[in-house]
Structures are given as structure tokens and as C-alpha cells.
C-alpha positions as CSV (number, residue, x, y, z in Angstrom):
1,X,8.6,-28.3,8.9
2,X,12.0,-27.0,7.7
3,X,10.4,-27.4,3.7
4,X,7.5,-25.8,4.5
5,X,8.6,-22.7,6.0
6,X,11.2,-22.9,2.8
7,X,8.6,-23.2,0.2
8,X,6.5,-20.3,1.8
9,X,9.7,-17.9,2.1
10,X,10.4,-18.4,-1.5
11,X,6.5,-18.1,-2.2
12,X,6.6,-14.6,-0.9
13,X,9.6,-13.9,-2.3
14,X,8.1,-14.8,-5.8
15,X,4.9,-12.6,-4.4
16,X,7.2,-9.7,-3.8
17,X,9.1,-9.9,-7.1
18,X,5.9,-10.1,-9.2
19,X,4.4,-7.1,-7.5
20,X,7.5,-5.0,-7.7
21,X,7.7,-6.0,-11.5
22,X,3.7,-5.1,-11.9
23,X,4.2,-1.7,-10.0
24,X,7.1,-1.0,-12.1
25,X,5.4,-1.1,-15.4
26,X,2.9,0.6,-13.6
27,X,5.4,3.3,-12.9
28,X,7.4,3.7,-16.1
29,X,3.7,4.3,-17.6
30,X,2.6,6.9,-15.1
31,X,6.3,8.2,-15.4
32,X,7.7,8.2,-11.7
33,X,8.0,5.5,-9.3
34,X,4.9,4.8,-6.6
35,X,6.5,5.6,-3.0
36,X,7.9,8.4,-3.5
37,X,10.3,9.9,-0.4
38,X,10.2,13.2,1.2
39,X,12.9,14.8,-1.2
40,X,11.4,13.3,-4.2
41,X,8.1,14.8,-2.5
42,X,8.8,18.1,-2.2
43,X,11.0,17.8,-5.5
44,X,8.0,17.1,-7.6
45,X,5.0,18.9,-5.8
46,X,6.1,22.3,-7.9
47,X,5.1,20.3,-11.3
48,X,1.8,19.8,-10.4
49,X,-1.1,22.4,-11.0
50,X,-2.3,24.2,-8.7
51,X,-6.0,22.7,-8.4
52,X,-3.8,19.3,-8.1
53,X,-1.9,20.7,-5.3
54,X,-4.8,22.5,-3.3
55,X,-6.3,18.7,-3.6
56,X,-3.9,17.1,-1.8
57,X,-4.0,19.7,0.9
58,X,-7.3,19.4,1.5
59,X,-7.3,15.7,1.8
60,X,-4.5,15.4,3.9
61,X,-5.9,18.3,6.0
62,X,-9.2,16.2,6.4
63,X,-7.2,13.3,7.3
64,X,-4.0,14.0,9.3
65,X,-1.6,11.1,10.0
66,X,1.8,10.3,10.8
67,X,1.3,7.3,8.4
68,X,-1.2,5.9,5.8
69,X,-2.2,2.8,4.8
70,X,-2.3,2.4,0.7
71,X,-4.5,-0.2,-0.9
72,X,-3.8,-1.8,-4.5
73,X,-6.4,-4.1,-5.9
74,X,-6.5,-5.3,-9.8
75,X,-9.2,-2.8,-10.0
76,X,-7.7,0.2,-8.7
77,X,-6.3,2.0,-5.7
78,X,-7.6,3.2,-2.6
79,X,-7.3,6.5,-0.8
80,X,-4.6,6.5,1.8
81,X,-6.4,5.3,4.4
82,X,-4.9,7.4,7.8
83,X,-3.8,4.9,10.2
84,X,-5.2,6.6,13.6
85,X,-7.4,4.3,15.3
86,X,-7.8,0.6,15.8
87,X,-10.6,-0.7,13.3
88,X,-10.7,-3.2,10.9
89,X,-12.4,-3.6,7.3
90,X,-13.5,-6.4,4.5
91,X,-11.9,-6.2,0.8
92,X,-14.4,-8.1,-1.3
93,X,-13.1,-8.6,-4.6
94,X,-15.7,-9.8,-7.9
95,X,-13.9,-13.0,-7.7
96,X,-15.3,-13.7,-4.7
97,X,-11.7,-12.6,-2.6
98,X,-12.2,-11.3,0.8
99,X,-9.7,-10.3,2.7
100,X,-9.8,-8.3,6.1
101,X,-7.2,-5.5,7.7
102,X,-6.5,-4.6,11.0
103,X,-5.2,-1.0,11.2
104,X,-4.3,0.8,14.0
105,X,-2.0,3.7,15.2
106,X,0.7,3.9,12.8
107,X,0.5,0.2,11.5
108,X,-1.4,-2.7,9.6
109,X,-2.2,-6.3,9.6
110,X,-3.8,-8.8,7.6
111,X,-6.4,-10.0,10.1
112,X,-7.8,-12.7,7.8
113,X,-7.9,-13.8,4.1
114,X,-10.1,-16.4,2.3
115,X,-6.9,-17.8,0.4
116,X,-5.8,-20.8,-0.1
117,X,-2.3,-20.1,1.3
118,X,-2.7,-17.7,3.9
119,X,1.0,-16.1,3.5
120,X,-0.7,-12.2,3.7
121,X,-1.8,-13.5,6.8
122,X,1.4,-14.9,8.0
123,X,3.3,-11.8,6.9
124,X,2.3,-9.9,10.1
125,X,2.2,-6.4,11.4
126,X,3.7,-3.8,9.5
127,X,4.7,-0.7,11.5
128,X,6.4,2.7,10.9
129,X,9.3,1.0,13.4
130,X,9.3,-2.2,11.6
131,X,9.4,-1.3,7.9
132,X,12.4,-0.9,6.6
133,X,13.6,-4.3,8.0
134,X,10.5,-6.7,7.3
135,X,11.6,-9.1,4.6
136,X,8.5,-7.5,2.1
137,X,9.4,-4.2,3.8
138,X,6.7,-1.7,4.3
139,X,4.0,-4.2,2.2
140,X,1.8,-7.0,2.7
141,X,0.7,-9.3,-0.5
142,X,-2.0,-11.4,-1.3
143,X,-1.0,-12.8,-4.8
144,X,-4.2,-14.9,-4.8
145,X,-6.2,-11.7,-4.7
146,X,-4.2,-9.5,-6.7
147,X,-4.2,-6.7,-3.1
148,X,-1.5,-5.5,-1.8
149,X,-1.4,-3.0,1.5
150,X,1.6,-0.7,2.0
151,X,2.6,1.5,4.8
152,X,3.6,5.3,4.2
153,X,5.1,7.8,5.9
154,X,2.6,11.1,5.8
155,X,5.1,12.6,2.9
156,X,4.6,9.2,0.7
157,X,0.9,9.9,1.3
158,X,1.1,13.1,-0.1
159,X,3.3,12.3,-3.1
160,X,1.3,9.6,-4.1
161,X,-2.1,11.7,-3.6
162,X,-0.4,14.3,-6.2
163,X,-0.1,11.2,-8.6
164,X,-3.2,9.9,-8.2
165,X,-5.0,12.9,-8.8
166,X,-2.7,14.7,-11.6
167,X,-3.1,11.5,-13.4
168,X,-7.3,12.1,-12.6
169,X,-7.8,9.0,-11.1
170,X,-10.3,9.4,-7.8
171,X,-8.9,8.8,-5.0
């Protein structure tokens, strides 16, 4: 029992290293790093045009949260998805991957997951209280799937948003 709860710790841990390592690249090539904190935020937002800018505003105004829910796939990124109200949704991947999350006020789950190993689904909830002490932090990972779900405060939101859309991808 002891080796198994070993060889899953060090499984997510390998998750964990591989995704910071693929985020990372991903950042040096966009030129700043993904979750970005308030400071940083604020820091930044005065580079941005002002279309970019207006953008966010408006999204953010459409969908007001305390905390978002981002979505990575190998394909792309999600929207930050505001985490308001209990509901829960199916990733389907081309491969075939499905995997299902569980939001709710201020926090996320993965409810279920069609991989072989099941760690995203052992990882638990992720919530603005629990975040910064959860051995993957503010993320769940499903290496088999390539998807990875990460909480952010509302000021991550918008510092990612201003990425995403000064680098024109659609949010």
C-alpha cells in the first residue's frame, strides 16, 4: 500500500515537473511567465494597447469572479472559466480523452477522467484557501490527456486575458 501511494506521489511529481517545464518554454516564447500576480498585473497592463485592454475589461465585466478556473489542453487554452456556481462539464479530447470538472464557488475538482491512472482524479479539490499549500499547488494534471486546470485569483485572470489576447489568440 505504502509503494503504491509512493509510486503515485512521485508520478505526480514527475506530472508536475513536466508541465512546469512545458509552460516554461511556453513562457520564454510568449515572453513573460503564465500566472502572473497582482503586481506583475498591474505592472504590465500599461504595455498593452488599448483595444487589448478595453478586451479584458469587457470580459471580465461579463464575467465577474473572485477566482477563475484556466484550462490548458495540447490544442489550446480556454477562457477563464469564472468559478461562481456549482456545475460540471466534459473535456473531450481527439484522442478520445474525456475528462470531467466539477466547479463551484471559488474552487475545482476533477470529477472523473477516462485514464488509466486516475491521479487528476485523486489530486482533489483545489480552492482559493487551499492553494498555495496543495502539493501541485493551485493545478490539477492529467499527463495522459495533456489538460491541465489551474485556479486564479481574479487579477491572474486578468493578466492572463491581456496575454492571451495581445498575443491574438481567442479566448
Amino acid at each position: 500500500m505504502k509503494r503504491k501511494r509512493d509510486l503515485i506521489l512521485l508520478a505526480v511529481l514527475l506530472a508536475a515537473a513536466l508541465l512546469l517545464v512545458f509552460l516554461g518554454s511556453r513562457a520564454r516564447r510568449a515572453g513573460t511567465m503564465p500566472a502572473e500576480t497582482e503586481a506583475l498585473a498591474e505592472s504590465t497592463a500599461g504595455g498593452y494597447s488599448d483595444f487589448v485592454r478595453e478586451s479584458v475589461r469587457a470580459y471580465l465585466e461579463e464575467y465577474p469572479a473572485e477566482s477563475y478556473l484556466l484550462v490548458t489542453t495540447e490544442s489550446g487554452v480556454y477562457s477563464p472559466i469564472p468559478l461562481t456556481n456549482d456545475n460540471a462539464f466534459r473535456i473531450t479530447q481527439p484522442d478520445g480523452g474525456e475528462n470531467v470538472i466539477h466547479i463551484g464557488h471559488n474552487c475545482f475538482y476533477m470529477e472523473s477522467s477516462n485514464c488509466d491512472n486516475q491521479n487528476c482524479v485523486e489530486q482533489g479539490e483545489v480552492t482559493l484557501e487551499n492553494r498555495e499549500t496543495r502539493l501541485l499547488f493551485n493545478m490539477v494534471i492529467c499527463l495522459p490527456h495533456g489538460l491541465s486546470l489551474e485556479l486564479l485569483t481574479a487579477a491572474e485572470a486578468e493578466a492572463r486575458l491581456l496575454e492571451m489576447y495581445a498575443e491574438g489568440e481567442t479566448p
